[in-house]
Structure formats: C-alpha cells, structure tokens
C-alpha positions in Angstrom: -82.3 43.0 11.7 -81.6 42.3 15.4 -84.9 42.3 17.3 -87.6 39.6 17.1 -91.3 40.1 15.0 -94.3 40.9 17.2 -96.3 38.0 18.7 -99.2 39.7 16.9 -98.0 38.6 13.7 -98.4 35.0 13.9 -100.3 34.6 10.5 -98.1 32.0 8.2 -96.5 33.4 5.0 -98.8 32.7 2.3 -96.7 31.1 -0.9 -96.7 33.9 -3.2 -98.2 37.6 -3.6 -98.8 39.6 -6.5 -98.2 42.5 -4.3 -97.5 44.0 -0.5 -101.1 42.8 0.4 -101.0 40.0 2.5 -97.3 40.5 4.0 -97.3 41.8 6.8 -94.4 44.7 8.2 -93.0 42.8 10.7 -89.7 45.2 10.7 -88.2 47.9 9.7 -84.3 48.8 10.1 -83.8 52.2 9.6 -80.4 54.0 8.9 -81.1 57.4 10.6 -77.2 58.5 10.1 -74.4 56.7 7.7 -71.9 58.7 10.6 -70.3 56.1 13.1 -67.5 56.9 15.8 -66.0 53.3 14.6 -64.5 52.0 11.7 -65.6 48.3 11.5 -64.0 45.2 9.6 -67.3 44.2 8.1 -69.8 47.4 8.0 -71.5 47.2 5.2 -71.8 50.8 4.9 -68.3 51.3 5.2 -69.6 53.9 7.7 -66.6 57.1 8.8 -66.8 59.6 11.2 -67.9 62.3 9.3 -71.0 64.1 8.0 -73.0 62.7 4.9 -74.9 64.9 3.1 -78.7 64.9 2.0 -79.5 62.9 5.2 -83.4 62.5 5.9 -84.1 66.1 8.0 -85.9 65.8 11.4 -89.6 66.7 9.5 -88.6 64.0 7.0 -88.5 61.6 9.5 -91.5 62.5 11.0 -93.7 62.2 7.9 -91.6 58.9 7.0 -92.8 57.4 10.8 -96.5 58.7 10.0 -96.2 56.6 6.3 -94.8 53.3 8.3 -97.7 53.5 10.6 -100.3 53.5 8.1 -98.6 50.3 6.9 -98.7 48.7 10.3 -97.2 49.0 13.5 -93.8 47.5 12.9 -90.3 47.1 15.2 -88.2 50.1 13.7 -84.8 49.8 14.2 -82.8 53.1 14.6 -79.5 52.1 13.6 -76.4 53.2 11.5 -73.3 54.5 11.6 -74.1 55.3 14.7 -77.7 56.5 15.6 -76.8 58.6 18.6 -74.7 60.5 16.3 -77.5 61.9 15.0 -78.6 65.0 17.3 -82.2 64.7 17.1 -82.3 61.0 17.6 -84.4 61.4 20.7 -87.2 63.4 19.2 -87.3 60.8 16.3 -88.0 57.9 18.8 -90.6 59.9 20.6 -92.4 60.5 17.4 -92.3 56.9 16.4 -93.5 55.8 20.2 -96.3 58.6 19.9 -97.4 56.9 16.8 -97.5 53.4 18.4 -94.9 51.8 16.4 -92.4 50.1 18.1 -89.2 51.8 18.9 -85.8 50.1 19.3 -81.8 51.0 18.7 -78.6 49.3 17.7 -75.9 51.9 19.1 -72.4 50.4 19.4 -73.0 50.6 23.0 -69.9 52.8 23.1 -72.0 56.6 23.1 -74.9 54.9 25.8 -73.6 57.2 28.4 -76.3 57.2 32.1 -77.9 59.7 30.6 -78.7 58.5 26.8 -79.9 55.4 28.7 -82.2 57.3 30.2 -83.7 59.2 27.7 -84.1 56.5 25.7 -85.8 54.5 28.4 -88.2 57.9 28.7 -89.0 58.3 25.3 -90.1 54.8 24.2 -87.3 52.6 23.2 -88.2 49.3 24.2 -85.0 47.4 23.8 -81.7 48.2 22.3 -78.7 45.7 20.5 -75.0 46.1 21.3 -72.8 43.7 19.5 -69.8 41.6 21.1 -67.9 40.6 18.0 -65.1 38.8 20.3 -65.4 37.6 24.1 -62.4 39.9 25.2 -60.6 43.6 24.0 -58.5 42.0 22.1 -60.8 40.4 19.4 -63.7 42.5 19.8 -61.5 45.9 19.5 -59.7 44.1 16.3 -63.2 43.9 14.8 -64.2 47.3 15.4 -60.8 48.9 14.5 -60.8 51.1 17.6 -58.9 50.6 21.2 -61.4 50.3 24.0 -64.7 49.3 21.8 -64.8 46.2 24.4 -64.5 48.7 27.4 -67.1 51.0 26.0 -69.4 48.5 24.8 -69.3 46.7 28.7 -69.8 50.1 29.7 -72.8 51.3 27.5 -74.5 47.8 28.9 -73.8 48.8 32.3 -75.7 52.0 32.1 -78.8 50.2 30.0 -79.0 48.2 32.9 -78.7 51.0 35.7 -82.1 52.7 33.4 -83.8 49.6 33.4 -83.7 49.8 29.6 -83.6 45.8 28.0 -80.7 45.0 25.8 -79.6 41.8 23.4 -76.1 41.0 22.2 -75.3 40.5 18.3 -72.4 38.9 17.0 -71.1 38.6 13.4 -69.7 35.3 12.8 -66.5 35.2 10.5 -63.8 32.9 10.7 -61.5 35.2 13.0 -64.1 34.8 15.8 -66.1 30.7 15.3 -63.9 29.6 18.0 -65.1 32.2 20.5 -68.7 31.9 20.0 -69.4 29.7 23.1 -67.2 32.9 25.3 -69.5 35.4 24.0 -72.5 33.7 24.4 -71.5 32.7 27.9 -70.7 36.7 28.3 -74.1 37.7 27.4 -75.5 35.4 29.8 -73.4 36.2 32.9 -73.9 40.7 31.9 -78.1 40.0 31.9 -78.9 40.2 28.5 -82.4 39.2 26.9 -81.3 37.9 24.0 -78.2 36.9 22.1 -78.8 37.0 17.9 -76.2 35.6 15.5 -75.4 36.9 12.2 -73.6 35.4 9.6 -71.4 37.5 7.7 -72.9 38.9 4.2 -69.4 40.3 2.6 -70.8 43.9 1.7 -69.0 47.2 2.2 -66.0 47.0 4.4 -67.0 43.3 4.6 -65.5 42.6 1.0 -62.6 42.9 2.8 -62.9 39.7 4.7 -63.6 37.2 2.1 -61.1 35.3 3.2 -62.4 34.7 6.5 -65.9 33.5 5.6 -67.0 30.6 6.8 -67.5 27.6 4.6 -70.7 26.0 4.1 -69.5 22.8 6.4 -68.6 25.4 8.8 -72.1 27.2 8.7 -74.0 24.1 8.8 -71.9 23.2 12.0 -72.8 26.7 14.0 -76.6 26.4 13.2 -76.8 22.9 14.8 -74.6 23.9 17.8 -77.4 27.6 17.8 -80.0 25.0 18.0 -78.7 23.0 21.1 -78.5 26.5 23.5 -82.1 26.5 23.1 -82.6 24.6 26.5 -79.2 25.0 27.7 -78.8 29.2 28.1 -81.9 31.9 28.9 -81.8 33.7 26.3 -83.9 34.6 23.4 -81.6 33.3 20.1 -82.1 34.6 16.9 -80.2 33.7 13.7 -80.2 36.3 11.1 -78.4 36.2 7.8 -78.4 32.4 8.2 -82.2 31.5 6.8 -80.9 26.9 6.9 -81.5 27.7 10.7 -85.3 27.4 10.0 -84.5 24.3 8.2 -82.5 23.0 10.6 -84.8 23.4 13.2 -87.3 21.4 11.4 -85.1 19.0 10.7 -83.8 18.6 14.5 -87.6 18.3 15.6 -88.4 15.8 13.9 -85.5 13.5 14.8 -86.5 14.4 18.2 -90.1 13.8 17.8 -90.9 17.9 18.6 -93.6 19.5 16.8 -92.5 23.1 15.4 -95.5 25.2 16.9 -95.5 28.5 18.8 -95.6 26.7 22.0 -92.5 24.8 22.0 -90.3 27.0 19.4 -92.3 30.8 20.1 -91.7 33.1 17.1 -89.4 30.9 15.1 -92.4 28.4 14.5 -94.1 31.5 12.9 -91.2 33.2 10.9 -88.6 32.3 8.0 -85.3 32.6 7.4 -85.2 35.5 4.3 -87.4 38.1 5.3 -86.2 40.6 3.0 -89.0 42.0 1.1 -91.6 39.9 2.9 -91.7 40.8 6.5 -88.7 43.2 6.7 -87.1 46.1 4.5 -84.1 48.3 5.6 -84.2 52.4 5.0 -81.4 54.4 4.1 -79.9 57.5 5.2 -81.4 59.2 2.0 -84.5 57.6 1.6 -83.8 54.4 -0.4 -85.9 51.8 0.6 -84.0 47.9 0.3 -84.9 44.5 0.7 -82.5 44.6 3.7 -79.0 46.1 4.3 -77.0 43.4 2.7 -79.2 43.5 -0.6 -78.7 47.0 -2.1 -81.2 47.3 -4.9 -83.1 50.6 -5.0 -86.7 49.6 -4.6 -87.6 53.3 -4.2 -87.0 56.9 -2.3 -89.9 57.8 0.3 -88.8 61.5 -1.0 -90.4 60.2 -4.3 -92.9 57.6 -3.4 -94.9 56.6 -0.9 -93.5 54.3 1.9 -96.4 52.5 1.5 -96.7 52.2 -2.7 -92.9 51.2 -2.3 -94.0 48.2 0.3 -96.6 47.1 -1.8 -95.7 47.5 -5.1 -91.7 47.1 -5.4 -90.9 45.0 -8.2 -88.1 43.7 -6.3 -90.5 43.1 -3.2 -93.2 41.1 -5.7 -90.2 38.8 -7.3 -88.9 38.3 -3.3 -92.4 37.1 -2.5 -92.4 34.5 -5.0 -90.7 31.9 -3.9 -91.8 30.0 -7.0 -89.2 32.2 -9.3 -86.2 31.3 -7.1 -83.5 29.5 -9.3 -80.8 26.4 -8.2 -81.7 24.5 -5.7 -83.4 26.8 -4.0 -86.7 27.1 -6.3 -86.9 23.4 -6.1 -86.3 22.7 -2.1 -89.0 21.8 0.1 -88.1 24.2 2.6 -88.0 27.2 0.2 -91.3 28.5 2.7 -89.2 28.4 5.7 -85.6 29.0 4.7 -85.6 30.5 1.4 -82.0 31.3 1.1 -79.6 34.7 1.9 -80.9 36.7 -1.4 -77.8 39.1 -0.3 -75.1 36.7 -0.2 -76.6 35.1 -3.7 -76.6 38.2 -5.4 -73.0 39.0 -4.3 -72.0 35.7 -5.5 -74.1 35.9 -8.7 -75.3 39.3 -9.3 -78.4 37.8 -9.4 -80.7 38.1 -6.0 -82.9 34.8 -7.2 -79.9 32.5 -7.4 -79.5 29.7 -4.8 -77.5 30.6 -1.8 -74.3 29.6 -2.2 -73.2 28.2 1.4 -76.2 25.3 1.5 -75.1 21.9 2.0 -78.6 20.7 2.2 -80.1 18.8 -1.3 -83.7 19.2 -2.1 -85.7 16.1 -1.5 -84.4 14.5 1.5 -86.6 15.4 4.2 -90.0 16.3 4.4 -90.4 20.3 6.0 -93.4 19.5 8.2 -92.2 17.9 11.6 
C-alpha cells in the first residue's frame, strides 16, 4: 500500500463497526496482472514472467472502477507483477481518472520507458512507486533476482522525472539490507523523490523464503525510532507500512518531546493507523478476490460474484478487522490498539489466526498513555 490517504479523509476511526458504514475507502491496491519481468526474493505473489489465466478482462475492469466509485473516491494502486505488463493498462487508468478516483502505479520502474512516462502523465496517474531494495546494483539486483534491476530502476525514474510525472521510493526492510537503509534513503533524496515509504517484510509467497533474514522485534523497534528522527532531518514524505508500532511510537516520541500528535505538526499520520486492512484499505486480485491487503490472503469475496461494494461493507472478515475489541494477546488489551493495531498478516502467518497479537511487539500494554 505505498501512497498516502487523501487529506479529505481526516475523520478519526470510530472503535468498532458492525459493518462498511462508517469506514471510509481510503485505498485500494489493485493487482491488474500476477505477470512480472522480475523474479523477486520476497513477492508475495511469487509473481513469473508468464501469462495467468482468468485475469479480470478490460470491461471487467471498467465495471469494477464504476463499483469502487460508488463506494468513494479512493487512491487505487495499479500494481502487480508488473502492471505495464498488462496491454491495456493505459485505458484502465483513464477510466478510473474519468471517474474521479485517484489513479496511481507501482511498476518496477524497469518497463517506465519516455514514452510510458508519458502516457501515464496524460491519462491521470498522479504519482507512481519504484522500490530501491539496496542503495547500489549489487544488493538491489540480489533482491530482485535480475542483473541491471538497479540500472533500470534509476533509469525508469529518470524518465518520470523528464514527464514531469511524481514518484516515491519503497523499500522492504529484511535483514540483508537494515544496514543500508540510511544509503537508500539518502538516494531517494539526492534523485528528487516525493516520498520515501518503508515496509517491513510480511514473509508471504517467495518471502517464506527469507525467514531467516527477518528482523527481530529489537531490531524493528530500533528502525521505527530511527523512521521517526528523518522527520525534520530529510524532505520527504515517510510512510511506514507493514509496521503499524510506528503510530505508537510516534505517540510515544511526542509526548517525551512535549509535541501534540495533530494534523498540523504530524499531517496524515495524526489522522491514520497502523493496520488498515479492512478498515481504510483492501487489496484486489488478479481474478477478482477481494483481501484485507496483500499480505493477508483470506477470500472476502469475488467482484465477479458480488458486489464490490456488499463485499466492503459486509465481509465477515472486514466486520471482525473493524473490531478492535475481538483482537486477542496483547493486542486486544493495549491502549494503542486504535492507532497501532498490530500486522494482522504477519499474526496470521505466525498463528493461522489473523486476530492474534503481532508477534514482533516489544511494547507491554499499560505503560503509557496513547494521547500525547
């Protein structure tokens, strides 16, 4: 989920919902095409270069944009595999512009040739991600299992920045790649980017693979406080995703410092949470399947068999996500369940069971109050 919510949706998240009413679509990360020129250490699609059948048709897509604007208007992510894989990417974005919803991309960055730049400048994309998983070739073209991914990636930011078209760097943090976080932070800055968002690694897919080089929860606590201190030291918008303690933290490192955590002095991350799966944000796949988010694959229901919008709404899996009551551990009982409310993702892959507590949390309930 790499792009920030919309400044209009600024309401606070009420504690529980019996249903979609109330929660309001803040984003949308759609997986146009499973297809992907790369072969990544941690996708959790475990995305090849090769067709997959039973993808969503052009009309499909069409009539699944016109159900996610009656919802609200949304960011919608067109992402992957690869979404300029997908030949009638273009038309999709236009459709989803036309329709006032908010149209953004995460290509690799290596297919954003001068002329994909521009056509996605021309029909409506209003920012796209590119992630730097290393701050050279040689750890970034590790991670994505193909020679010249760095080269291609610097390349496909070049021509976004020749069209005028905004881009943000992501970065998946495992253990191969802590020590280079400062680099590629200091990279995005010095290429122009508008934003740099973090995301800690969810072991799903290919990702199952790399157990062994996810970070511990001393480790995570560690990287959220040193996110926290770039706030006044880099300009760039930062964004931790997969990491919901960050919205703890934040509150925590406030209040020692006397801050108040309002829209004036923190902007959207005053206003959101950590989690959003189910509440502000659910992922679409190739075929249909409507998910919590990527990370979290329970089938919540098929916009070829239900309505996008019943699905929203009515999901059992979306009602129990939006009761932070019915969390279990430590989680049901912390005073920052609102604002953190744990990775459901990484629970459920630890547990098989997406209420548990998240499992890399050092914090104990009860030691700090959440209001700054």
């Amino acid at each position: 989920m790499p792009f920030d919510a919309s400044t209009k949706d600024k309401a606070a998240l009420p504690e529980t919902a019996p249903s979609g009413h109330g929660w309001t679509l803040r984003l949308v990360a759609w997986e146009v095409t499973r297809t992907c020129n790369l072969s990544c250490v941690h996708c959790r699609a475990a995305a090849m270069d090769k067709p997959y059948a039973d993808e969503l048709s052009t009309e499909e897509c069409f009539r699944l944009l016109d159900a996610i604007a009656r919802v609200g208007t949304p960011i919608v992510i067109l992402t992957g595999g690869e979404p300029l894989l997908r030949p009638d990417i273009f038309d999709v974005a236009a459709y989803g512009h036309a329709k006032g919803l908010r149209m953004t991309m995460a290509p690799n960055g290596t297919l954003v040739t001068p002329e994909a730049a521009r056509r996605m400048k021309d029909v409506g994309i209003q920012r796209i991600s590119i992630s730097l998983d290393g701050a050279d070739a040689e750890s970034h073209d590790g991670f994505r299992r193909m020679p010249g991914a760095f080269e291609g990636a610097l390349r496909g930011i070049h021509n976004a920045k020749e069209a005028a078209l905004p881009f943000q760097i992501n970065t998946t943090i495992t253990g191969a790649n802590l020590q280079e976080l400062p680099k590629i932070q200091e990279l995005a800055v010095s290429l122009g980017a508008a934003a740099h968002h973090i995301f800690l690694l969810v072991p799903v897919g290919r990702g199952k693979n790399l157990e062994n080089q996810t970070i511990n929860a001393e480790q995570y606590e560690k990287i959220l406080h040193w996110f926290y201190e770039q706030r006044d030291k880099v300009p760039l918008q930062l964004k931790a995703t997969c990491a919901p303690h960050y919205y703890r933290i934040l509150r925590q490192r406030a209040r020692m410092e006397g801050r108040s955590v309002d829209q004036k002095t923190f902007g959207l991350d005053a206003m959101t949470r950590g989690c959003l799966g189910g509440t502000g944000f659910c992922f679409i796949s190739h075929v249909g399947t409507v998910q919590p988010c990527g990370y979290l694959e329970l089938d919540c229901g098929n916009v070829r068999h239900r309505p996008f919008q019943d699905i929203w709404e009515n999901s059992e899996v979306f009602r129990r996500l939006r009761n932070f009551k019915a969390l279990e551990g430590k989680c049901g009982r912390c005073e920052f369940v609102r604002v953190c409310g744990g990775c459901r993702a990484r629970a459920f892959e630890a547990t098989g069971n997406y209420m548990a507590e998240e499992p890399l949390c050092l914090y104990e309930p009860g030691r700090l109050s959440p209001n700054a």
